[in-house]
ZAKEMAR-41389 format. One line per field, with one value per residue (C-alpha): residue in one letter; z, x, y negated; residue number from 1. Coordinates in steps of 0.25 Angstrom, whole numbers, plus 2048, in hexadecimal, padded with zeros to 3 digits. Example, Ala and Ser with C-alpha at 12.3 -4.5 7.8 and 13.67 -1.06 7.14 Angstrom:
REM residues 2
code = c(a:s);
pz = c(81F:81D);
px = c(831:837);
py = c(812:804);
pos = c(1:2);
REM end
This chain:
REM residues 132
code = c(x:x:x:x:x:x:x:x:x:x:x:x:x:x:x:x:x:x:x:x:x:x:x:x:x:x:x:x:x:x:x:x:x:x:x:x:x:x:x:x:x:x:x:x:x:x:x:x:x:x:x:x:x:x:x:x:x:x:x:x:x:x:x:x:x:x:x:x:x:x:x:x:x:x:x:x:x:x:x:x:x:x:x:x:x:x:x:x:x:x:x:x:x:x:x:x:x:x:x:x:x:x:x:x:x:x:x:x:x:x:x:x:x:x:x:x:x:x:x:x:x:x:x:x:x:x:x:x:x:x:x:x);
pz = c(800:7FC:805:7FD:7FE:80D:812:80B:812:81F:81B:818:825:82D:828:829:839:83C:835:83E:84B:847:845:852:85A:854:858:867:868:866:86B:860:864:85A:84F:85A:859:84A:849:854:851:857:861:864:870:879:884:88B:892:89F:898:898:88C:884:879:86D:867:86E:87B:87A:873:87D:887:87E:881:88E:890:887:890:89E:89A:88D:88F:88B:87F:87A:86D:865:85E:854:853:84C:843:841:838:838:833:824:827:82D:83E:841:84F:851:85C:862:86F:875:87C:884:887:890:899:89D:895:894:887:885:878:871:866:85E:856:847:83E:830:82E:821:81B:828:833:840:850:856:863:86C:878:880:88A:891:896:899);
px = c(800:806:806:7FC:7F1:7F3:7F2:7E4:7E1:7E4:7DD:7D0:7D2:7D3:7C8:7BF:7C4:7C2:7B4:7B1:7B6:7AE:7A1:7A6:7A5:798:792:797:791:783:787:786:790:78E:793:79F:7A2:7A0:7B0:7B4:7B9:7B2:7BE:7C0:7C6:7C4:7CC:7C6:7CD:7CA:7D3:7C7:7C9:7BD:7BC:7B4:7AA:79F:7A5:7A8:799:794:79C:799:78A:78C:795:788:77D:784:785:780:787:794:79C:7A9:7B0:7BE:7C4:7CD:7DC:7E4:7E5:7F1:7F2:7FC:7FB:7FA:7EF:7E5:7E5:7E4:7E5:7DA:7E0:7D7:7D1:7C5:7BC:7B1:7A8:79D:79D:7AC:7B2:7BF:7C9:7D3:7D9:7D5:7DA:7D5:7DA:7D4:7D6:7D2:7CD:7C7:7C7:7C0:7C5:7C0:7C4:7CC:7CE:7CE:7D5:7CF:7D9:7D2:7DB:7D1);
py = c(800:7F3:7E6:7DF:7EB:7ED:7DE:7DF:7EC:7E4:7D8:7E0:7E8:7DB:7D4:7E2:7E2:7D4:7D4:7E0:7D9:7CE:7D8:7DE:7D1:7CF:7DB:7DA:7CD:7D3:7E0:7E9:7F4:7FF:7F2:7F0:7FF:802:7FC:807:813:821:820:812:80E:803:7FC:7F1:7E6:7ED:7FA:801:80C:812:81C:81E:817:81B:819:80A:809:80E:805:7F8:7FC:7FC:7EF:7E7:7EE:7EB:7DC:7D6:7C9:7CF:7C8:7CA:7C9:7CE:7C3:7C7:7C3:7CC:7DA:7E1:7EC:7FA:807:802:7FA:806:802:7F3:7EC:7E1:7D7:7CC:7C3:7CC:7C2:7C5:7B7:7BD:7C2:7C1:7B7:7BB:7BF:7C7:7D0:7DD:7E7:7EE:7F9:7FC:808:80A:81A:81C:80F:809:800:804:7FF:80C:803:7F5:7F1:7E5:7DD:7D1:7C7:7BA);
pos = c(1:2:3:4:5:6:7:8:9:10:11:12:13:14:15:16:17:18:19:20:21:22:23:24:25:26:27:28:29:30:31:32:33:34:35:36:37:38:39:40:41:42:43:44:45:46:47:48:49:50:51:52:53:54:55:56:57:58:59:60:61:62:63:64:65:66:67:68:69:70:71:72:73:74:75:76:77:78:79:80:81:82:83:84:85:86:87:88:89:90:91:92:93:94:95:96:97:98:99:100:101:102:103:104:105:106:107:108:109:110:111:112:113:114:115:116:117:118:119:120:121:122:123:124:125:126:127:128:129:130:131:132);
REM end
């Protein structure tokens, strides 16, 4: 693969996972989990700030659910930064600013770590570090 073809492979890929952030954001904001998770993969792991691990899709759906349920008021966002690719442009790393503004209203930092498998980008994991 020469340069010129690979930069537009990461170009595309870029735009696809910042547009999917972007539908992500907008899907937390009305609670829409099963929209959240169609960008995770059936194994997708979570670490949240508290260092908190959970596995699989289902798992963290069914822990969305419950965090929405036990208080409505929650808000929070990923704001992406930057997206490094390796591996000859099939695994990404999405960095950004995580930042809850209800109920805690504190920020901090997240990753999240892409891989393309059969010609589709999906979330493998994310790690949430709050430091506000």
């Amino acid at each position: 693969m020469n340069m010129v073809h690979a930069q537009k492979d990461t170009t595309a890929a870029e735009q696809y996972i910042r547009s999917a952030r972007t539908a992500s954001n907008k899907a937390i904001a009305i609670k829409d989990i099963a929209t959240v998770a169609k960008y995770w993969k059936d194994d997708y792991v979570e670490i949240s700030s508290d260092g908190s691990l959970i596995c699989g899709k289902e798992a963290v759906t069914a822990d969305w659910k419950k965090m929405f349920e036990g208080d409505p008021s929650i808000r929070f966002e990923r704001q992406f930064q930057k997206i490094e690719f390796a591996r000859g442009g099939t695994v990404a790393i999405e960095k950004g600013i995580l930042i809850y503004t209800a109920p805690y209203n504190y920020k901090g930092y997240y990753t999240a770590l892409w891989r393309k498998i059969d010609g589709m980008w999906i979330t493998q994991m994310e790690n949430f570090v709050s430091v506000q």
